[in-house]
N, C-alpha and C positions, 0 to 999 in steps of 0.2 A: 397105249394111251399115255402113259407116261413118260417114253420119247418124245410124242407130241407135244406136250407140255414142257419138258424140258427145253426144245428147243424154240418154242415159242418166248417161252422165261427169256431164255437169252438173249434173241431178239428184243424183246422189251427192256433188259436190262440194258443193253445195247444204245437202242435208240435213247434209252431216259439220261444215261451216263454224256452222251452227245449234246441231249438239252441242255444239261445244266454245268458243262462245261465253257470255257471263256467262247470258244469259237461259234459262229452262228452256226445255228439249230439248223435249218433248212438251205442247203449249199444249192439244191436245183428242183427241178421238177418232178424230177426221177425217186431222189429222196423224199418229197412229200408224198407222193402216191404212194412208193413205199412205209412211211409211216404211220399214214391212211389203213393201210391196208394190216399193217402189225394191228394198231388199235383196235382195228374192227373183230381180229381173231382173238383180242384178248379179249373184249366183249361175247364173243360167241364161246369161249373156255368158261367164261363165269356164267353164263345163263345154260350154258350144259350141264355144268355141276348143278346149277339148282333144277333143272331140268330131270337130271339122274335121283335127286331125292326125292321130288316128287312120285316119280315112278317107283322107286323101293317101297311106296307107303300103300301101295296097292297089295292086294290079295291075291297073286297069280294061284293060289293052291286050290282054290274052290275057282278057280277059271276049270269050263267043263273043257275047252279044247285049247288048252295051255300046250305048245309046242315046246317048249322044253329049250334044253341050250342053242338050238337055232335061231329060236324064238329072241330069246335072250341075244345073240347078237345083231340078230337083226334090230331090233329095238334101238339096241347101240346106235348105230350106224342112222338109222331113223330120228334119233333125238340128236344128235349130232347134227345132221341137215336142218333137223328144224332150229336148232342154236343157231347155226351159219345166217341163217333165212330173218331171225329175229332182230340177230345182231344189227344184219344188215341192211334191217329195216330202221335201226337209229331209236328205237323206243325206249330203250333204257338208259342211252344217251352216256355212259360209261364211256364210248371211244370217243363223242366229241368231247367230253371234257379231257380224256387224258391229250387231246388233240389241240385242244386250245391251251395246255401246260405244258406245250411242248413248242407252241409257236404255230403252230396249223389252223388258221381261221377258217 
């Protein structure tokens, strides 16, 4: 999980270092889709985490048929898609705006 995130971070630090550098933000097309697409995974990183807290505030101990660490990563894996899904539904609206501060209308 923390690969993912690392590598994500950079990508984002990446693109942001580009915005706000003298040179234009968006050289083609390729590049926007691409920045499109960082945005949207950063939006799906932060509604995962709040996603994962949610879930820890649950009582799996008095669950009668609690699967145990499969269970637990399956979960993973499950709220993760449902982040990807939410993101990219635009609700939270976190990637259009890092998208419009970036130069992406």
């Amino acid at each position: 999980m923390m690969d993912v995130l690392n590598s994500n971070m950079a990508r984002f630090h990446t693109a942001q270092t580009a915005a706000t550098s003298n040179t234009p933000t968006i050289r083609g097309n390729e590049e926007r889709e691409r920045l499109i697409e960082v945005t949207q995974e950063f939006e799906a990183m932060f509604v995962k985490q709040m996603l994962d807290s949610m879930r820890s505030s649950r009582d799996t101990e008095s669950d009668l048929f609690h699967g145990g660490f499969a269970e637990e990563v399956f979960d993973d894996m499950l709220y993760s898609e449902y982040a990807k899904k939410m993101a990219a539904g635009g609700d939270f609206g976190i990637a259009r705006l890092l998208q419009q501060q970036f130069g992406v209308e």
